[in-house]
C-alpha positions in Angstrom: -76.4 27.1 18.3 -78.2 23.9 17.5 -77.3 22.3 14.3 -79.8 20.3 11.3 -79.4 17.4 10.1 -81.6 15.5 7.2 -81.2 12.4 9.1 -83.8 14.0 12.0 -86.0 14.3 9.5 -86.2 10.4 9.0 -88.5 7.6 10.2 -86.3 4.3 10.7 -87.2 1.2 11.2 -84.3 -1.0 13.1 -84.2 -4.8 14.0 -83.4 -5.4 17.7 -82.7 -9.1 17.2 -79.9 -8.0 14.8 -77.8 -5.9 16.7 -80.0 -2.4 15.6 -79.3 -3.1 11.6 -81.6 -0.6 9.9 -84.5 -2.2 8.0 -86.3 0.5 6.3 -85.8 4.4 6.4 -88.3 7.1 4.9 -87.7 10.7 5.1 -91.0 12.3 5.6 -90.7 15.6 7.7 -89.2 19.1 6.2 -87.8 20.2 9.5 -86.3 17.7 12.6 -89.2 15.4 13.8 -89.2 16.4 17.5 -91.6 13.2 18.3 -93.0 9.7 17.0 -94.8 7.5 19.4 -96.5 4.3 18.0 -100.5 4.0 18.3 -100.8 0.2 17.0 -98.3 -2.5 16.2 -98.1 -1.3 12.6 -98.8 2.7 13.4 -96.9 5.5 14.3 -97.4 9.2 14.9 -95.0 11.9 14.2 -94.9 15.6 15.3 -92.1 17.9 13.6 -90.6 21.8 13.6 -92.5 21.8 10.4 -95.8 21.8 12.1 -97.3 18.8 11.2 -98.7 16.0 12.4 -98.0 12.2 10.2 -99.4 9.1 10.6 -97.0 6.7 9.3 -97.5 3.0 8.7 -94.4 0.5 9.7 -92.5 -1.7 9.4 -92.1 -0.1 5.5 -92.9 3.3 6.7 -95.1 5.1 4.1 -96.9 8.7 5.4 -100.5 8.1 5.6 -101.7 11.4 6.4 -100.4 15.0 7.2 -102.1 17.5 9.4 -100.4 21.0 9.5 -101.6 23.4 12.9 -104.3 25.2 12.4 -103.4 27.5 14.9 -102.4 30.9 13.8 -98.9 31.3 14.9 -98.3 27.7 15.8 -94.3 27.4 14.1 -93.5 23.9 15.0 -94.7 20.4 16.9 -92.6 20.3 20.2 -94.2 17.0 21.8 -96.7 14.5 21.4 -98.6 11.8 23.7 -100.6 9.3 22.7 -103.3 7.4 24.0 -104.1 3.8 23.6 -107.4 4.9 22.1 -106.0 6.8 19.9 -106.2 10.5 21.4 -103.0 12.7 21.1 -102.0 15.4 22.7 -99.7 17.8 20.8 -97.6 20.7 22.1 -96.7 23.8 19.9 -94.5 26.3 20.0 -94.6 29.9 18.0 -93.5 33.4 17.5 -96.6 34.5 20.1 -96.1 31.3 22.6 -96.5 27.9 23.0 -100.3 26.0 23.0 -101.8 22.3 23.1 -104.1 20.7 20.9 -105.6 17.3 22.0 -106.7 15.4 18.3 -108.7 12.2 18.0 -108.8 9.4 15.4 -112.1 7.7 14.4 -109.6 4.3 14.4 -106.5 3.3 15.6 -105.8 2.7 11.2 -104.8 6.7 11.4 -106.2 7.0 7.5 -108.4 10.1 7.8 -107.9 13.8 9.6 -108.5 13.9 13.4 -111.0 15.4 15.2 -109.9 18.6 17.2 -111.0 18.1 20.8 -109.5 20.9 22.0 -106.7 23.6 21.6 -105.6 26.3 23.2 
């Protein structure tokens, strides 16, 4: 049985200079954030259980956008790759399986809804 924390739920910023000391923290998923990859040096995307998507702005992190799954079915964010153009591929997983959705941003700024490329 796998337990929950609040803390995986978190987006924390940590200085590497200073022995890891936290900087900043912000808790912006509802169920454990499964992945966050940074796009751009002050960009990072998250994918959680909860089924969304967030773009979150460092080194203060502050959500700048949420995209839930449009996929019937899809229950939660598994994984996430990013590219350095700013195309991510998302995995899923749900009651009825697991699919992909490959998303693009207009700009690397993350402020506005992706594009859906593809899904499956």
């Amino acid at each position: 049985m796998q337990g929950f924390s609040r803390e995986n739920c978190e987006v924390k910023v940590f200085d590497l200079r200073a022995s890891l000391s936290e900087l900043h923290s912000l808790p912006c998923a509802d169920q454990t954030i499964e992945a966050l990859r940074q796009v751009s040096g002050d960009r990072c995307l998250t994918a959680s259980k909860d089924g969304h998507i967030r773009a979150v702005s460092l080194p203060a992190p502050k959500v700048l956008l949420e995209r839930r799954s449009t996929k019937i079915g899809a229950a939660g964010y598994t994984a996430l790759g990013v590219s350095a153009s700013g195309t991510a591929l998302c995995a899923w997983v749900g009651p009825e399986g697991v699919g992909l959705e490959l998303l693009a941003w207009d700009d690397l700024r993350l402020e506005h809804q992706p594009q859906v490329l593809a899904t499956t």
